[in-house]
N, CA, C and O atoms as a GROMACS GRO file, in nm:
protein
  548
    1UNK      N    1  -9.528 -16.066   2.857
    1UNK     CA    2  -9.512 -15.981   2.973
    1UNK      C    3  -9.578 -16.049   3.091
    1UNK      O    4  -9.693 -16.092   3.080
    2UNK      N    5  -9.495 -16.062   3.225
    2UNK     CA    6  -9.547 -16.149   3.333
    2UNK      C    7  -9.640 -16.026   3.356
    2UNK      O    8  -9.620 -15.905   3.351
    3UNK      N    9  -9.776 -16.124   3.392
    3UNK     CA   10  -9.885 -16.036   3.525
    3UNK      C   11  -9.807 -16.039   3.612
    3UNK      O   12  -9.727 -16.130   3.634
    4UNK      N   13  -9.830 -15.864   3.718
    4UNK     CA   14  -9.849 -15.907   3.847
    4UNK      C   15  -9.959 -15.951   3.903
    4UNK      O   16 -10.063 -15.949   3.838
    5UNK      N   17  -9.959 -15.997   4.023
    5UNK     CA   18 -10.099 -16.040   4.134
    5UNK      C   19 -10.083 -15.946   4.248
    5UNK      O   20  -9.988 -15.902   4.313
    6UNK      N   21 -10.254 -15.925   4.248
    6UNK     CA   22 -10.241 -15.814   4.392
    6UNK      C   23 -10.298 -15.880   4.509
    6UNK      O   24 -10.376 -15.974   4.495
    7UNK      N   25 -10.265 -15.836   4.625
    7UNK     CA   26 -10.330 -15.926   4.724
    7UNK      C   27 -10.353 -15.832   4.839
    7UNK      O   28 -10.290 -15.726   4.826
    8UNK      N   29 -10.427 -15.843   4.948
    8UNK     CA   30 -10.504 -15.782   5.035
    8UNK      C   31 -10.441 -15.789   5.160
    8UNK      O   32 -10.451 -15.881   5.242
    9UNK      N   33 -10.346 -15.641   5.174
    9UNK     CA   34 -10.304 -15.639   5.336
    9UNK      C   35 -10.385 -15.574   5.416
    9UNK      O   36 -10.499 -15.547   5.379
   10UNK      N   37 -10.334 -15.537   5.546
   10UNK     CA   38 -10.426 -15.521   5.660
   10UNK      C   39 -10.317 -15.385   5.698
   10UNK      O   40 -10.200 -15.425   5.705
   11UNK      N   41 -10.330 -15.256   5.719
   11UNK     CA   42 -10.231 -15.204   5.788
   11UNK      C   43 -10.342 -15.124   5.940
   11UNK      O   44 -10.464 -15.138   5.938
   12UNK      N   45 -10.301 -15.079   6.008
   12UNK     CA   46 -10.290 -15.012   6.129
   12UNK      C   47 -10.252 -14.861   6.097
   12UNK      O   48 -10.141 -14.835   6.050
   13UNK      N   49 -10.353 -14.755   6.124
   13UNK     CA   50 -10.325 -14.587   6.160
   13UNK      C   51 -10.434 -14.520   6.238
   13UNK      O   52 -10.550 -14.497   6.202
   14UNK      N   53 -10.383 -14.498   6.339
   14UNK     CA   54 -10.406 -14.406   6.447
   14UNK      C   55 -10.498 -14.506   6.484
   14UNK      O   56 -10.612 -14.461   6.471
   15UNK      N   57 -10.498 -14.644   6.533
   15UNK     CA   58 -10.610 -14.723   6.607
   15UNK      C   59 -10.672 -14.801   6.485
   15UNK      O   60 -10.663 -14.922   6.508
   16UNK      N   61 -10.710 -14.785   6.407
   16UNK     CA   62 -10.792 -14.816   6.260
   16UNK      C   63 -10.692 -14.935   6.231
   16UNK      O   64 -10.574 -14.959   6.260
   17UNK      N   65 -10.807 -15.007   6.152
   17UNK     CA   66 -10.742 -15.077   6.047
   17UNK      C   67 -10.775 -15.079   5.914
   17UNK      O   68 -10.898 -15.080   5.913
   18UNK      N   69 -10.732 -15.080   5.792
   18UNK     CA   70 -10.779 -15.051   5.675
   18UNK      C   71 -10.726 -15.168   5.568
   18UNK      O   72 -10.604 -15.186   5.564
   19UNK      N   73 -10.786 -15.225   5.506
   19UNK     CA   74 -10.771 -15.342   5.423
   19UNK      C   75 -10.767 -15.250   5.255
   19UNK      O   76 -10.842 -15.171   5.197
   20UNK      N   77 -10.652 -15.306   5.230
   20UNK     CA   78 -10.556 -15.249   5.072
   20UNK      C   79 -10.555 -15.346   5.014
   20UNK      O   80 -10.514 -15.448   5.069
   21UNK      N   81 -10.605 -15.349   4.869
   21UNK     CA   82 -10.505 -15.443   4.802
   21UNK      C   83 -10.413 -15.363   4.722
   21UNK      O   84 -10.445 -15.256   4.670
   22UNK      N   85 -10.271 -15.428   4.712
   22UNK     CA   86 -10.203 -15.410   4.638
   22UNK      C   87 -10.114 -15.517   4.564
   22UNK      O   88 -10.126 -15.639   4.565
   23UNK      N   89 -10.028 -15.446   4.503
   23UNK     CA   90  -9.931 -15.555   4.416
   23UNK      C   91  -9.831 -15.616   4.516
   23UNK      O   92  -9.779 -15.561   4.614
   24UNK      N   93  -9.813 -15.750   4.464
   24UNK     CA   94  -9.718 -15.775   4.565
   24UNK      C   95  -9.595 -15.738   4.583
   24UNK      O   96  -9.536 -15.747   4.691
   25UNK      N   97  -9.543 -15.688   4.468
   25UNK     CA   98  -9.395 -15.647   4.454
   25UNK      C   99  -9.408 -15.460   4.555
   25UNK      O  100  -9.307 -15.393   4.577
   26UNK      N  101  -9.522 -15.422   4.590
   26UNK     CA  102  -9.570 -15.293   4.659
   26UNK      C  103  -9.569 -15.370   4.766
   26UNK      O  104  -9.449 -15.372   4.795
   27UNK      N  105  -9.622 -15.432   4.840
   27UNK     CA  106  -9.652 -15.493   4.974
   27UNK      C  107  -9.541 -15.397   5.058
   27UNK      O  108  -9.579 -15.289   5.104
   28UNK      N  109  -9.447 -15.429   5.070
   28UNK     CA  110  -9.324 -15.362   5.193
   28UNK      C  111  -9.370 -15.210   5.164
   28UNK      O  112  -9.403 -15.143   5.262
   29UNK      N  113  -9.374 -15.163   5.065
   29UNK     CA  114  -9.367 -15.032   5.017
   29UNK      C  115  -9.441 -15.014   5.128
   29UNK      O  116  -9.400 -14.988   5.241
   30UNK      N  117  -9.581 -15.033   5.083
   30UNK     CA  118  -9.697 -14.963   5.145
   30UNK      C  119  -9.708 -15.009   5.273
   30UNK      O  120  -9.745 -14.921   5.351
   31UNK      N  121  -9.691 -15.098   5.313
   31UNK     CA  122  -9.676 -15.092   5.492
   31UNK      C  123  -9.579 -14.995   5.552
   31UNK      O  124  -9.605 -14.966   5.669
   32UNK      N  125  -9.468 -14.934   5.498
   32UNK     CA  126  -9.362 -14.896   5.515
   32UNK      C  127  -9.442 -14.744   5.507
   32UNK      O  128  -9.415 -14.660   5.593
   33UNK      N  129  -9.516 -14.722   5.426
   33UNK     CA  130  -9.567 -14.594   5.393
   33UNK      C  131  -9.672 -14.571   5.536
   33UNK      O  132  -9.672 -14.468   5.602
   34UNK      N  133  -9.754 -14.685   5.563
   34UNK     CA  134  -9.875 -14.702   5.640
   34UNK      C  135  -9.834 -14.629   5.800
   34UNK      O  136  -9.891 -14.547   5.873
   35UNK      N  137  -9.660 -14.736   5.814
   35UNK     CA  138  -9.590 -14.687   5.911
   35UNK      C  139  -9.582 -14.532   5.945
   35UNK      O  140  -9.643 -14.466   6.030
   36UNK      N  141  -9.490 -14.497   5.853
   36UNK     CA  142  -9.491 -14.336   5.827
   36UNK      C  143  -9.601 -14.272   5.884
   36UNK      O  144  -9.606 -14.219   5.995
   37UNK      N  145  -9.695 -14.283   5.794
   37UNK     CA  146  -9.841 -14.201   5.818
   37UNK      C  147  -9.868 -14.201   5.986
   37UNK      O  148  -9.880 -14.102   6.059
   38UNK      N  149  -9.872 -14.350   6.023
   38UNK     CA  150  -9.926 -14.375   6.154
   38UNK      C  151  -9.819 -14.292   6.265
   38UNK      O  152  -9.858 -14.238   6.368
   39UNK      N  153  -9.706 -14.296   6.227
   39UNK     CA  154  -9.632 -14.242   6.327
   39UNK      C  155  -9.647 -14.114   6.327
   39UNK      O  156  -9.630 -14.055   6.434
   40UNK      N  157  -9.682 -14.041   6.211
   40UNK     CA  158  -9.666 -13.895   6.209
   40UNK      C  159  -9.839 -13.832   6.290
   40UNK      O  160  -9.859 -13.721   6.339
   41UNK      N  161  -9.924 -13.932   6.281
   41UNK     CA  162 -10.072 -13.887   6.314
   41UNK      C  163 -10.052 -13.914   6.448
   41UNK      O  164 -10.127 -13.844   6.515
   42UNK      N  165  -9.959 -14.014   6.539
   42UNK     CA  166  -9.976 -14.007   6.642
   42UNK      C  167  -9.906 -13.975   6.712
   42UNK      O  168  -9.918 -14.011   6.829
   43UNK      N  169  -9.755 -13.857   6.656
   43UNK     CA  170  -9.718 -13.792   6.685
   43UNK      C  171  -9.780 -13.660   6.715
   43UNK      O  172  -9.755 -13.606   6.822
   44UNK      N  173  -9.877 -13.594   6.611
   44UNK     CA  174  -9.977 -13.500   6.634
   44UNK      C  175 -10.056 -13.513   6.730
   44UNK      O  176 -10.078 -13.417   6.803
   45UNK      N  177 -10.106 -13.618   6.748
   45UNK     CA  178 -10.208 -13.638   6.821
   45UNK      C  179 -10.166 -13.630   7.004
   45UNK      O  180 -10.217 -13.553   7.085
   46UNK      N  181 -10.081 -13.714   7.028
   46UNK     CA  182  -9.958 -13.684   7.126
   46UNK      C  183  -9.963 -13.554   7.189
   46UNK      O  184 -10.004 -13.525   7.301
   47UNK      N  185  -9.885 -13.437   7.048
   47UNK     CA  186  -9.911 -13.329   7.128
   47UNK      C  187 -10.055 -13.228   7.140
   47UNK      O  188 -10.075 -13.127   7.208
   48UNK      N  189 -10.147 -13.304   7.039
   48UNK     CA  190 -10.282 -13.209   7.054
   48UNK      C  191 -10.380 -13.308   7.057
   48UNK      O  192 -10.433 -13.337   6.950
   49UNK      N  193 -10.421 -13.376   7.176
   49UNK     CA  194 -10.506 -13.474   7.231
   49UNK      C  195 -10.648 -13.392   7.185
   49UNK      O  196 -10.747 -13.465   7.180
   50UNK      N  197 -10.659 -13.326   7.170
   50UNK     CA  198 -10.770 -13.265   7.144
   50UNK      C  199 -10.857 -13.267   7.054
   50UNK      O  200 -10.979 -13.264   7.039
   51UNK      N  201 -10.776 -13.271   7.006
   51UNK     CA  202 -10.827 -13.245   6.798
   51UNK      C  203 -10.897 -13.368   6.759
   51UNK      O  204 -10.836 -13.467   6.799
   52UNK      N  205 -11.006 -13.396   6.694
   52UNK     CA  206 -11.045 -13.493   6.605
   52UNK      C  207 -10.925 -13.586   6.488
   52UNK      O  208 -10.809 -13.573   6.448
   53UNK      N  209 -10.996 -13.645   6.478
   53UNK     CA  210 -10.912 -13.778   6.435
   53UNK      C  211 -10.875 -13.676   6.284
   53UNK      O  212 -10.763 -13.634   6.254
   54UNK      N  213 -10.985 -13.656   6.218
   54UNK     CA  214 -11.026 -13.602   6.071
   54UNK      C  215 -10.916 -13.442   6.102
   54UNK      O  216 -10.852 -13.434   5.998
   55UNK      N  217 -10.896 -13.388   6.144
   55UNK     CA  218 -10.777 -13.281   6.217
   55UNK      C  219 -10.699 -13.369   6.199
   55UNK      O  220 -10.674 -13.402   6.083
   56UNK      N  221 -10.637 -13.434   6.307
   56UNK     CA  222 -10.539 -13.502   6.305
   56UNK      C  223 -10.475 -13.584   6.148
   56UNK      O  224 -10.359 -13.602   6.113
   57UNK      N  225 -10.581 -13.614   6.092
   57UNK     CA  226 -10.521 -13.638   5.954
   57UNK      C  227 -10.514 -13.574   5.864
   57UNK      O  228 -10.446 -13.625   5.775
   58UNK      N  229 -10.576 -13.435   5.830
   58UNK     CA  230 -10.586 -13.344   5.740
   58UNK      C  231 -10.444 -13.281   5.795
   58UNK      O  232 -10.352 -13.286   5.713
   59UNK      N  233 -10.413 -13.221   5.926
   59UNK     CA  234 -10.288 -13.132   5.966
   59UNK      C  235 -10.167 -13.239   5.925
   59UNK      O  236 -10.059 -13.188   5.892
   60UNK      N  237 -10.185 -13.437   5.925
   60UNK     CA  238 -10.037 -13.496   5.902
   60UNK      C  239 -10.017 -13.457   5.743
   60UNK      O  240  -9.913 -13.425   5.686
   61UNK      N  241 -10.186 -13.475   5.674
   61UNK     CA  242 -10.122 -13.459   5.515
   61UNK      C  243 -10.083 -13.362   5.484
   61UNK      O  244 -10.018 -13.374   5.380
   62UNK      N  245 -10.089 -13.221   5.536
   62UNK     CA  246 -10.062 -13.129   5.491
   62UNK      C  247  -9.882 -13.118   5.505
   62UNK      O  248  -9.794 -13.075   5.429
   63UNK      N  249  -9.882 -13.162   5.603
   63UNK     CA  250  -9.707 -13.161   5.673
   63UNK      C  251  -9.640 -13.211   5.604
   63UNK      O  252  -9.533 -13.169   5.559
   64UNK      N  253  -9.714 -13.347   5.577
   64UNK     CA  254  -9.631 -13.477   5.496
   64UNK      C  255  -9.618 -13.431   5.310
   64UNK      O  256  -9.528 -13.480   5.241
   65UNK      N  257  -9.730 -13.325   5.246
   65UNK     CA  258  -9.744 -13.255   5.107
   65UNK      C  259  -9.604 -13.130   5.132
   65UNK      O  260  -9.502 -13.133   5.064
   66UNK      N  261  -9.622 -13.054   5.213
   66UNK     CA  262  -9.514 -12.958   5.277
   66UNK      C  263  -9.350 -13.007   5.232
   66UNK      O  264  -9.274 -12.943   5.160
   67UNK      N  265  -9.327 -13.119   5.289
   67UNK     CA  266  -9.214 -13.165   5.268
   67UNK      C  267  -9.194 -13.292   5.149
   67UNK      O  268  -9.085 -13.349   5.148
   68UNK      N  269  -9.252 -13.316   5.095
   68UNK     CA  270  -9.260 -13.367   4.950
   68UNK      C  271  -9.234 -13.229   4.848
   68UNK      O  272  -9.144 -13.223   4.764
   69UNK      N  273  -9.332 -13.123   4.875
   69UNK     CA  274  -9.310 -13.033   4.813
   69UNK      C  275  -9.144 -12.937   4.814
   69UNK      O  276  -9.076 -12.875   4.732
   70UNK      N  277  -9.138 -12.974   4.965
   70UNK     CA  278  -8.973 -12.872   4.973
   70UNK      C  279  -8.875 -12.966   4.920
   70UNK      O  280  -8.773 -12.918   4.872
   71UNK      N  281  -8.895 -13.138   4.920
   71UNK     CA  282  -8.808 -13.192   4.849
   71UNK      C  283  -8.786 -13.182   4.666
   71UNK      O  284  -8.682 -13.189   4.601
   72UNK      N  285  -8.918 -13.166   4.623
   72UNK     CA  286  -8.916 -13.152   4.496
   72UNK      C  287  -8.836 -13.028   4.463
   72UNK      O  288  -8.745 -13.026   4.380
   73UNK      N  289  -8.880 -12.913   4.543
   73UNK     CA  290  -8.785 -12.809   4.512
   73UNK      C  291  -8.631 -12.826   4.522
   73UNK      O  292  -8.552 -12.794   4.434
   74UNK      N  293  -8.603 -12.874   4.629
   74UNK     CA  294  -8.484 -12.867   4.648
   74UNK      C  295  -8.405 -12.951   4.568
   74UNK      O  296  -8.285 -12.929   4.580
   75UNK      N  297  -8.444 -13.066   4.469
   75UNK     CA  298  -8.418 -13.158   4.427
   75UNK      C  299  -8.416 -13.093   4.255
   75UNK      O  300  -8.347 -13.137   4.163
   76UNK      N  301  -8.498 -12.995   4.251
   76UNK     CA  302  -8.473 -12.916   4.105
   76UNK      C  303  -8.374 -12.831   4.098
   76UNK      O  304  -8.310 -12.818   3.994
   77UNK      N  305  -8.339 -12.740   4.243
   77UNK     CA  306  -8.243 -12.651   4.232
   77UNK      C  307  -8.115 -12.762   4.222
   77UNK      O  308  -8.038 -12.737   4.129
   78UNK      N  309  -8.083 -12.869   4.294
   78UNK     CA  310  -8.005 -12.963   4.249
   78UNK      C  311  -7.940 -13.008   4.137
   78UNK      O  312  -7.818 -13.021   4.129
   79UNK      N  313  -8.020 -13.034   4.051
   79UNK     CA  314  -8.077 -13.061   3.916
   79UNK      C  315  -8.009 -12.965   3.838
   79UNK      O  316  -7.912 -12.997   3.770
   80UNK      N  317  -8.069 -12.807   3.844
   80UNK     CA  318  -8.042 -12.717   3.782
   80UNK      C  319  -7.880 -12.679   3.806
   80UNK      O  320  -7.808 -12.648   3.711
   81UNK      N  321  -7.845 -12.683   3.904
   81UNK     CA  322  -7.684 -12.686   3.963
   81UNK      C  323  -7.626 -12.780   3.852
   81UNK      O  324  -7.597 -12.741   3.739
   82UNK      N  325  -7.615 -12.886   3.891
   82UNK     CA  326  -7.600 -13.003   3.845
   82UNK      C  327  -7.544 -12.929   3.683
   82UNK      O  328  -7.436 -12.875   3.656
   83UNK      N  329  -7.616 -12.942   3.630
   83UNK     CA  330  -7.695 -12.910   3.457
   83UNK      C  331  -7.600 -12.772   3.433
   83UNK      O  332  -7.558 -12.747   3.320
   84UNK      N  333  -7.570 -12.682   3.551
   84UNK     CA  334  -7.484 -12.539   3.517
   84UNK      C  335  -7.361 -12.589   3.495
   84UNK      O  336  -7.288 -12.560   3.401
   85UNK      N  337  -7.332 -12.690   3.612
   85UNK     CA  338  -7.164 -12.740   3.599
   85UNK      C  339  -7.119 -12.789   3.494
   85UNK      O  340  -7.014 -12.760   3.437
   86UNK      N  341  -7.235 -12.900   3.453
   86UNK     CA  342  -7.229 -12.969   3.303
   86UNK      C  343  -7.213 -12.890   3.179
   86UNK      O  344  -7.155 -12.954   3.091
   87UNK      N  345  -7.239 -12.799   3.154
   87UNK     CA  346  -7.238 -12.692   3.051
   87UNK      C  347  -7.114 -12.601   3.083
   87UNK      O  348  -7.041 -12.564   2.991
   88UNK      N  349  -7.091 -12.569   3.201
   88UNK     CA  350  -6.975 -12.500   3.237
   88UNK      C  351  -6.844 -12.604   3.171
   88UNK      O  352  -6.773 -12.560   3.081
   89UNK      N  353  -6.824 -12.743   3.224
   89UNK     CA  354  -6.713 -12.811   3.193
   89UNK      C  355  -6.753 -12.889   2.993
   89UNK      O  356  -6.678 -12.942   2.912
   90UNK      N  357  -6.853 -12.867   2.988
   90UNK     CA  358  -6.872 -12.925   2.839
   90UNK      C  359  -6.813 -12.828   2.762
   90UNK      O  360  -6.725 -12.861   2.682
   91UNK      N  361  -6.864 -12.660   2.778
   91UNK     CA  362  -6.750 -12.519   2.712
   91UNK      C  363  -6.615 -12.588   2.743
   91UNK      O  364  -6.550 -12.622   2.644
   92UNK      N  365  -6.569 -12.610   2.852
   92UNK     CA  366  -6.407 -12.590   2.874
   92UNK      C  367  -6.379 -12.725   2.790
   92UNK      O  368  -6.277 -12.708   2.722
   93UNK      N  369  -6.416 -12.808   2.778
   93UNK     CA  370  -6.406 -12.900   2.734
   93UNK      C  371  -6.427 -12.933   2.567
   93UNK      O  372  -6.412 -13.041   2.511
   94UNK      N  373  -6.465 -12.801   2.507
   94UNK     CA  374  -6.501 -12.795   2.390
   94UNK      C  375  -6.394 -12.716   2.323
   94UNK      O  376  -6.341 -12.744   2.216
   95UNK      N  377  -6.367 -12.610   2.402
   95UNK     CA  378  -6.242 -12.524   2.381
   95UNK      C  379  -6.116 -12.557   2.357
   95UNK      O  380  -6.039 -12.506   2.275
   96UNK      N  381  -6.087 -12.685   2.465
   96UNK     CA  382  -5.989 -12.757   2.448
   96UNK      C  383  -5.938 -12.844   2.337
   96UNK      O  384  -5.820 -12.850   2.303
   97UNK      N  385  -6.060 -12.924   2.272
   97UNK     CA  386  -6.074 -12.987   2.191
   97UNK      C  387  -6.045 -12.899   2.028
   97UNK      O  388  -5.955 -12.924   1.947
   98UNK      N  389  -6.137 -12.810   2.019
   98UNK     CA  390  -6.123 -12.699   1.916
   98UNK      C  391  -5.925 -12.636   1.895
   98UNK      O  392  -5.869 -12.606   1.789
   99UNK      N  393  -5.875 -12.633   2.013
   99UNK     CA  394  -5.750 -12.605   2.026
   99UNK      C  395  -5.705 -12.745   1.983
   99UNK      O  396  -5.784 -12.772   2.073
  100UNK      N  397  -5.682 -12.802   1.960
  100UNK     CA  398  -5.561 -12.960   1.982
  100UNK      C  399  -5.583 -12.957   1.781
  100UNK      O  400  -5.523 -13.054   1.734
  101UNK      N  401  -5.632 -12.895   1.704
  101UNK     CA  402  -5.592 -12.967   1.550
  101UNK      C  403  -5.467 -12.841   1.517
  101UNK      O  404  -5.416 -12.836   1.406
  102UNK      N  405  -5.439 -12.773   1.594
  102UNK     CA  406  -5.329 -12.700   1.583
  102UNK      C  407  -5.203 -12.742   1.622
  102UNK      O  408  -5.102 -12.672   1.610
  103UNK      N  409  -5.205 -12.868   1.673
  103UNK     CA  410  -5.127 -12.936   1.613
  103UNK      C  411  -5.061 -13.038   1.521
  103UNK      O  412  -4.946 -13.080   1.507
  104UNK      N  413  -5.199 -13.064   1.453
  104UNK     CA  414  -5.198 -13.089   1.288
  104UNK      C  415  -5.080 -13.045   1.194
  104UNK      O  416  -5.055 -12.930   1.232
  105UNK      N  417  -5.015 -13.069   1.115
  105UNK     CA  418  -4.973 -13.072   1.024
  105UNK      C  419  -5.055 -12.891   0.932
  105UNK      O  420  -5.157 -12.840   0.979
  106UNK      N  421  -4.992 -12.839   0.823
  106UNK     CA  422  -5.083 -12.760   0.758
  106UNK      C  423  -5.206 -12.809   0.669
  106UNK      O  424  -5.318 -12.765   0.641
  107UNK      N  425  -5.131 -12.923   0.638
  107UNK     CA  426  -5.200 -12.981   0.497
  107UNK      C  427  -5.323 -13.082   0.566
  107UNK      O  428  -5.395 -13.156   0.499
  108UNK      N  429  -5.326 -13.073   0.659
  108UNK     CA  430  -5.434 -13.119   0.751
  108UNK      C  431  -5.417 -13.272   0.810
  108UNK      O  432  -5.506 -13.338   0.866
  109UNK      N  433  -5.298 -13.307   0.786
  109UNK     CA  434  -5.254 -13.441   0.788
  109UNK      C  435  -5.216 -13.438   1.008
  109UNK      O  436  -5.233 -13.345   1.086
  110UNK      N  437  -5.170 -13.569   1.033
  110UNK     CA  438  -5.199 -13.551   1.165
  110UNK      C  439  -5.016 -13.563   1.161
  110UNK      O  440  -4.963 -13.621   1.066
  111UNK      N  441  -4.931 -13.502   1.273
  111UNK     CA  442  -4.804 -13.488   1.281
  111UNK      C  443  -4.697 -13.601   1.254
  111UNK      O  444  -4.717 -13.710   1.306
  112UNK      N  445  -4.614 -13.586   1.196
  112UNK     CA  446  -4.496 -13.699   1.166
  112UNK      C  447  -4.454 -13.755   1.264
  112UNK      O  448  -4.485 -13.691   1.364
  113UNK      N  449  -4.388 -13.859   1.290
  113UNK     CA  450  -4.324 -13.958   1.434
  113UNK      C  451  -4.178 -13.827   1.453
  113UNK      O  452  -4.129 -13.783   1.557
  114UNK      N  453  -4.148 -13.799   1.330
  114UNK     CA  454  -4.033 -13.702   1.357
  114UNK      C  455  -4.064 -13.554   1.340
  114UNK      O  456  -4.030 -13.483   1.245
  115UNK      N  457  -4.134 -13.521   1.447
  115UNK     CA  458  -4.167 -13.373   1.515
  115UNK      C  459  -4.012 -13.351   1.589
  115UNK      O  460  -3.922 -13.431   1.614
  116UNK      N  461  -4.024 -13.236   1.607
  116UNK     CA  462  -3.907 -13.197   1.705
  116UNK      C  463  -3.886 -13.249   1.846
  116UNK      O  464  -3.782 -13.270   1.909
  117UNK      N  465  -4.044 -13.267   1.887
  117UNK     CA  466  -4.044 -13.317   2.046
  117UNK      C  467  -4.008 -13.405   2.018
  117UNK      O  468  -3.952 -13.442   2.121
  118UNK      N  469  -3.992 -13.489   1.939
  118UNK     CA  470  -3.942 -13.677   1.927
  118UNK      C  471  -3.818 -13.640   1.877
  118UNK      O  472  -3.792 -13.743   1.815
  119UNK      N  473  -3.707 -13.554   1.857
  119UNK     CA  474  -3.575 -13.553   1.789
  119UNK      C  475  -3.519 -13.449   1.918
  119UNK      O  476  -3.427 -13.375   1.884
  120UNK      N  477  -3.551 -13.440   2.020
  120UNK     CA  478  -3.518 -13.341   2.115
  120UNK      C  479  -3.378 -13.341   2.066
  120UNK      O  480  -3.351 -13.409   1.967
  121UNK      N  481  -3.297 -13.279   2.119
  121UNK     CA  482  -3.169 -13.220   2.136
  121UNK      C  483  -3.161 -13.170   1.968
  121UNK      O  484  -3.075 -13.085   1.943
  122UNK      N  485  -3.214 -13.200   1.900
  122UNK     CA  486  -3.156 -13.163   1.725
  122UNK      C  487  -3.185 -13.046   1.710
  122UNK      O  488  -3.292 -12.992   1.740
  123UNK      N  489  -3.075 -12.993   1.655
  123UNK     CA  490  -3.126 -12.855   1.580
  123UNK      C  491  -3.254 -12.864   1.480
  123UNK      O  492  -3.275 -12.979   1.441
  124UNK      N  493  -3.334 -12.776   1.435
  124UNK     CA  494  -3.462 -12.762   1.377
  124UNK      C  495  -3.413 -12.837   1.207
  124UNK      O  496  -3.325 -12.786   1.138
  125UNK      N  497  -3.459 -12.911   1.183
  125UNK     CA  498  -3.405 -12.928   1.044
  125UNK      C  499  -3.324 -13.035   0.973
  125UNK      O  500  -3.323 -13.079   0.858
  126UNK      N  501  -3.220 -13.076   1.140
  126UNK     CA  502  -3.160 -13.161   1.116
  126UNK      C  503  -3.218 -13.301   1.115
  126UNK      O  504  -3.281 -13.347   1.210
  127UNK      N  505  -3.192 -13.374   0.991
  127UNK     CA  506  -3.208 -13.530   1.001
  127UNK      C  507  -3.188 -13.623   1.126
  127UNK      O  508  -3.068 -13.639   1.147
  128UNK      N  509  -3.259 -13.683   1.207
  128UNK     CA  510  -3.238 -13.796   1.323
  128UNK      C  511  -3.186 -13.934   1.308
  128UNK      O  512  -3.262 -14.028   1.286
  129UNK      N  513  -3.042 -13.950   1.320
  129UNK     CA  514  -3.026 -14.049   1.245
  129UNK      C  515  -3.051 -14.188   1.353
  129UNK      O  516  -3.049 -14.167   1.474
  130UNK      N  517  -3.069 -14.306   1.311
  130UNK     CA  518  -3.113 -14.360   1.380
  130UNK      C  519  -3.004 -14.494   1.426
  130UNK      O  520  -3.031 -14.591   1.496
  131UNK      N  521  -2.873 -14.458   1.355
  131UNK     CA  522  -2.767 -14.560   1.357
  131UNK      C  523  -2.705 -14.468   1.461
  131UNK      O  524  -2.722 -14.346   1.460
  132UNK      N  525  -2.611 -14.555   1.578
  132UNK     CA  526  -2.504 -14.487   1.653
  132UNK      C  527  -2.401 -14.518   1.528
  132UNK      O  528  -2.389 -14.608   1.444
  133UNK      N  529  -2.329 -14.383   1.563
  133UNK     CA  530  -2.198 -14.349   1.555
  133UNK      C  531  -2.074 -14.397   1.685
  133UNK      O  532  -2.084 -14.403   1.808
  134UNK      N  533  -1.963 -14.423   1.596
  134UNK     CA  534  -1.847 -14.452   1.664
  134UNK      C  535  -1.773 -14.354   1.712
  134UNK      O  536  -1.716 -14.271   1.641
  135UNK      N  537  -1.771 -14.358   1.818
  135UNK     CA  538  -1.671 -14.268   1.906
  135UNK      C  539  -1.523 -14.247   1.830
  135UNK      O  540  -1.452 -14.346   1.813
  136UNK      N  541  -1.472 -14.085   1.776
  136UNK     CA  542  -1.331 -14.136   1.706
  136UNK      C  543  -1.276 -14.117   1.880
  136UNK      O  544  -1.331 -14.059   1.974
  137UNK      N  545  -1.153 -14.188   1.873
  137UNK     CA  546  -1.091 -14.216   2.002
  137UNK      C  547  -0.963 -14.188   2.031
  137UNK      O  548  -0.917 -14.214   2.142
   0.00000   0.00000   0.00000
């Protein structure tokens, strides 16, 4: 199993800088995340110049938990949808299946090449012969 290696970025929020290590295959992640954060604290901050920094970051996490949280929900009722349809079409789909050995044979065997649908025009019974006949003329 390859190691990963972690290494030590630098990101930027609300003025600050804060030194991370992480994995490198995380690197984009977490700057990408760092971004986020920073934009949302100094969006707050923007409109409430007022507030302490420690405000300003307790009110972004709460916002930023808020909508993690309404996604999880909304992402279960999804889920659960999802999972109704699947069970809805797996019945119809079971029903269908349960129906089709009725056209089996009695003896449980699966139908002859010479069913009626394959001898169309014949009366019920009659032999299909498979030589043409000569026109009497």
């Amino acid at each position: 199993m390859a190691e990963s290696s972690t290494k030590s970025i630098r990101v930027h929020i609300l003025g600050r800088e804060y030194a991370l290590r992480v994995e490198e295959e995380d690197e984009e992640h977490t700057r990408s995340m760092a971004a986020l954060v920073n934009r949302r604290m100094e969006a707050f901050k923007d409109a409430h110049p007022e507030q302490a920094e420690l405000t300003t970051a307790v009110i972004t996490a709460l916002a930023l938990a808020d909508e993690l949280h309404q996604m999880r929900d909304s992402a279960t009722a999804d889920t659960e949808h999802v999972t109704t349809v699947l069970q809805r079409l797996a019945g119809t789909l079971s029903d269908v299946v349960n129906e089709a050995p009725e056209a089996a044979s009695d003896d449980g065997t699966e139908p002859s090449s010479t069913t009626p649908e394959l001898a169309a025009g014949t009366p019920q019974g009659t032999p299909v012969d498979d030589e043409p006949h000569a026109q009497d003329g």
